[in-house]
N, C-alpha and C positions, 0 to 999 in steps of 0.2 A: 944883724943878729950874730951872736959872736959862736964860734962853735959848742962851746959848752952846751948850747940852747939846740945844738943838732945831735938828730937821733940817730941809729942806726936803723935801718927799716929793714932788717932780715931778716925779721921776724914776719910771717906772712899774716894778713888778716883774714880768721875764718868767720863767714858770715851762714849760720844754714835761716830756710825759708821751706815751707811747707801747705798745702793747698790742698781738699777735695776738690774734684773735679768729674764735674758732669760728661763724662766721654770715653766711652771703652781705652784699658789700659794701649790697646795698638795705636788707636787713633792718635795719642799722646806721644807714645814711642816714637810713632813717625813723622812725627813734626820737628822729633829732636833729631833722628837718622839724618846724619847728611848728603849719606846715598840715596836717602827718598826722595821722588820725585814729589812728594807732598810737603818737603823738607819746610820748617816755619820761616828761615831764611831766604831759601828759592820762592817760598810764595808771597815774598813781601820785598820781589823783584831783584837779590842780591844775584850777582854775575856771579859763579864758578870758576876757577880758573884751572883749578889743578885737582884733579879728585884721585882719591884713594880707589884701589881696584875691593869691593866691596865697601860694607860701614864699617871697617877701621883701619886707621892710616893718616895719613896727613891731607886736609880740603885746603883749596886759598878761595880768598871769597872776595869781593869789591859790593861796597853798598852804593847803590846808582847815588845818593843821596850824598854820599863822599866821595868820589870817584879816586883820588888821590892815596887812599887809606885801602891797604890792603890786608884782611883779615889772615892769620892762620889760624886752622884747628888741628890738634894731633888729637884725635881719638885713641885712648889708651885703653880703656874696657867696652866693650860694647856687649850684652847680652840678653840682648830681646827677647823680651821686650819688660825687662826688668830694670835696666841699666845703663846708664853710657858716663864716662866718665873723661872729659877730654882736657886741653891745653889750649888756650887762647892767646895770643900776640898778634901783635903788628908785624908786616913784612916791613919792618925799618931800623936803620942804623941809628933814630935820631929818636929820643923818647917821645910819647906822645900823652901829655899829661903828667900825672905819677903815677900812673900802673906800670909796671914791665910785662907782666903776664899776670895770666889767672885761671884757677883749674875750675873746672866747674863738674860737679858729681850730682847727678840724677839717678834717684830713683824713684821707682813707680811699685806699687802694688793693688791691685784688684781689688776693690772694696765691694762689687756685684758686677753685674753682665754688662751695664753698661757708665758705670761710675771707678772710679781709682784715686790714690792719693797720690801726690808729686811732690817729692821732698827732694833740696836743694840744697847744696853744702856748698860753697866758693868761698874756696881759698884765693887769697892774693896777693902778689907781688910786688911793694911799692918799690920806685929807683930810691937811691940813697941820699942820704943828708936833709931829710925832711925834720923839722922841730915838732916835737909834741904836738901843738896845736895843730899844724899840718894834718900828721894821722889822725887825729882825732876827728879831725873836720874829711879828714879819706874815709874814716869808719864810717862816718854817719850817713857820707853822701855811697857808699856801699850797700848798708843795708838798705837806702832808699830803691837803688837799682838793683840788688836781688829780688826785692819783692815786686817791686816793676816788671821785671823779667819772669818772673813765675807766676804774676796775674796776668799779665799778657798772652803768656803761653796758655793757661786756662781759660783765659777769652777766645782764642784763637780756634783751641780744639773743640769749644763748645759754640762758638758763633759765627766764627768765619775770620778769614784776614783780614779783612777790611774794620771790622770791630775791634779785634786787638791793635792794629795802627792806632787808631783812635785813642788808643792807652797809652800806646809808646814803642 
């Protein structure tokens, strides 16, 4: 494919996703908190490796299921239990796939005492020299794992770990 046919990818892909949810706005909260110990992460077996002194700062995380792959989060807003807005990468020099990073932006608001909505904004970072069709085929396969990721987390808070695995 000759260069003409590559794109510049710095322009990042915004994907939002949005969900009711059957479970007090905290309940939700702290499944995204990486400081919690009910963290959706920690209870779906991921190792910690490096934690922030309170929920915001930099987490590193290893998923037992990839041992190899080591997650960052830089938590950039945190404001519980309305918000958390963080920074996802790999701990590595060597790309993994075509993401480089990705922000991802939650928020929650109270819809009754024991229900809330969870809206989902992720932006993303693809590496460079990807052709049209590449991004395109990034977009799609994106919004398929936003929404994976925010009906998981709604299965989770509303039925347990083990259910939301079961999603993804």
């Amino acid at each position: 494919m000759g260069v003409a046919n590559r794109l510049q990818t710095d322009q990042p892909i915004e994907i939002e996703a949005g969900l009711d949810v059957e479970a007090p706005i905290e309940r939700v909260m702290d499944l995204l908190d990486f400081a919690a110990p009910c963290n959706a992460l920690r209870e779906r077996g991921f190792f910690f490796m490096e934690e922030a002194e309170g929920s915001k700062g930099r987490f590193k995380a290893v998923d037992p299921n990839e041992p190899d792959r080591v997650f960052v989060f830089d938590v950039e807003t945190f404001d519980w239990p309305k918000h958390i807005r963080f920074a996802m990468q790999f701990d590595t020099d060597e790309p993994i796939g075509s993401v480089r990073r990705s922000i991802c932006d939650f928020s929650l608001s109270a819809t009754g005492p024991d229900t809330c909505h969870l809206k989902l904004v992720e932006t993303t970072f693809l590496v460079e020299g990807l052709s049209e069709r590449d991004v395109r085929t990034e977009r799609a396969m994106l919004v398929l794992l936003a929404q994976q990721r925010i009906t998981s987390l709604c299965i989770h808070a509303t039925r347990g770990v083990d259910a939301a695995m079961a999603v993804g």
